[in-house]
N, C-alpha and C positions, 0 to 999 in steps of 0.2 A: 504494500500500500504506500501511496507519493506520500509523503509530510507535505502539511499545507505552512504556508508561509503568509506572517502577519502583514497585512497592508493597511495603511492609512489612506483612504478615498477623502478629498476634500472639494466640495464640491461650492461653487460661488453661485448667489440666485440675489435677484430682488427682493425685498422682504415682500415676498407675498402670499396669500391666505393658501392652504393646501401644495404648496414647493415639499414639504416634508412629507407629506402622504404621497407625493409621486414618486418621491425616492425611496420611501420604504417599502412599498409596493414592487420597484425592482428588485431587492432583495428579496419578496417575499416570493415572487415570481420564481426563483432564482434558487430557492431552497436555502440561503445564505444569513446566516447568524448578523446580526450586530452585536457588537463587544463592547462598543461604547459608542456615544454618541454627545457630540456637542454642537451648541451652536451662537452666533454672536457676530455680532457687525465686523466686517475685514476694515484695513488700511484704506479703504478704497469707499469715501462717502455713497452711501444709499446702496451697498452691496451688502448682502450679508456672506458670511463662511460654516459651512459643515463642516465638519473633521469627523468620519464614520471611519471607527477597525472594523477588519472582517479580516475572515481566515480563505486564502481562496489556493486551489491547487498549483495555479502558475502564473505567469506571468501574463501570459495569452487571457487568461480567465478573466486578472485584472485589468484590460486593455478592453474585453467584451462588454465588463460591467461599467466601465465606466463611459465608452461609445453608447448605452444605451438611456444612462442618466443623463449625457450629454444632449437627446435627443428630445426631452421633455423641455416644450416650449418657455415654459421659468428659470430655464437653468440656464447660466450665463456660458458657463466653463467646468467641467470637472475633471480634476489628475489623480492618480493615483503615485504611490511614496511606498518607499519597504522604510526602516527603522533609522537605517543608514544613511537617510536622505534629509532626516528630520530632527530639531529640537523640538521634544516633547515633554508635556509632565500633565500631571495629576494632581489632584489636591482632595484628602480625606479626612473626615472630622469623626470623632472619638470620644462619645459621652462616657465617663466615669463615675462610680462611684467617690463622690472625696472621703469620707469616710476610710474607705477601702485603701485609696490613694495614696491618703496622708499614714497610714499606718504601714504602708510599705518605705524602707529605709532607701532606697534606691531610684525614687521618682526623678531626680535630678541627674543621673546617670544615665537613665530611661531618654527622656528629654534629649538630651546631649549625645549619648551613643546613634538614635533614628534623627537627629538635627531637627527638632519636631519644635513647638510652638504649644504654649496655656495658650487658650485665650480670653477663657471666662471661667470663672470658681467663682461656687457661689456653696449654700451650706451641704446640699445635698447632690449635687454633679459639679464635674469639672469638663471643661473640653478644651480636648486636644488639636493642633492641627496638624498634618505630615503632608509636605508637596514632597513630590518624588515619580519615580516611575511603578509602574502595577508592583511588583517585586516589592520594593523598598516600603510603600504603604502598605501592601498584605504584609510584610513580615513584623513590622510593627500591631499590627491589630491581630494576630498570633500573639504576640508576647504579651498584651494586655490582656486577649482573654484569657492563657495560660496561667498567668500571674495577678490579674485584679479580677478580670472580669469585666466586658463592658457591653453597658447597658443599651446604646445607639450606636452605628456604624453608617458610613454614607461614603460613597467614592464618587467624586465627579467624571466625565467622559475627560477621553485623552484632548489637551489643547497642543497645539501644534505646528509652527512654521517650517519652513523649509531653509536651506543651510544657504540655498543662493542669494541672491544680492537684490533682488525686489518679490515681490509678489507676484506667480504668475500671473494673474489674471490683468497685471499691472501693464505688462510687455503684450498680451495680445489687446489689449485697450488702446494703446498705442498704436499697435498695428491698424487696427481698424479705423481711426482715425487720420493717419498717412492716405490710407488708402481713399477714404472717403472725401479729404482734400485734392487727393489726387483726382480722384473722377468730377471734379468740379466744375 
């Protein structure tokens, strides 16, 4: 059996009403997982940005999926990325018991060994925060339930740029524009 290989799809749309239901429909289409999902205004005024994982067989597969989300009339541009291509992170929050917390001798070692963040204690929770990648935040919230125990868990979808030097969507914008002066 191929191992599948993780890709980040991100895809640019106008913020408009049902753009997320036609992209998830391709997946659903597709028979294809979402792993995470995020989304939020790009570099690029009145655009917005998806950043969708999925697990897809190859390279070919990720080239089909994202020729087909390209072809729904809301969508501006969509690329696909493997890991290597990308700065990414996460950010996940961590209800505690303080009680619990405070009677462990090693919460400040805790903190400092995952480079994690309090951010609110009050008498009966505490919460945590850990930006990182999947690994780094699950292995943290292992050690908490292991060792406290905790009450609330939440991981946000992967956020994500790319390593090159603008946004794509920024260079075919451009192009389009050349072009459109040119035909004047």
């Amino acid at each position: 059996m191929q191992e599948k290989t993780f890709y980040t799809i991100t895809v640019f749309s106008e913020n408009t009403v049902g753009v997320l239901n036609q992209i998830t429909t391709i997946f659903t289409r597709r028979q294809l997982n979402i792993e995470s999902l995020s989304v939020s205004p790009s570099a690029i005024d009145g655009i917005h940005k998806f950043t969708i994982t999925t697990f897809l067989d190859s390279e070919e597969a990720a080239i089909k999926l994202v020729k087909q989300i390209d072809k729904r009339v809301d969508v501006l541009k969509a690329y696909f990325n493997t890991d290597e291509e990308l700065v990414y992170q996460e950010i996940a929050l961590y209800k505690i018991e303080t009680a619990k917390l405070v009677a462990t001798s090693n919460i400040e070692k805790l903190v400092r060994k995952y480079n994690a963040r309090i951010l609110d204690v009050s008498d009966h929770s505490t919460i945590i925060q850990k930006t990182g990648h999947y690994e780094e935040t699950q292995a943290l919230f292992e050690e908490l339930s292991e060792s406290i125990g905790v009450l609330q868990f939440i991981r946000s979808g992967r956020v994500a740029i790319t390593k090159s030097r603008v946004e794509r969507l920024s260079d075919m914008i451009e192009r389009r524009r050349l072009i459109d002066e040119s035909n004047k």
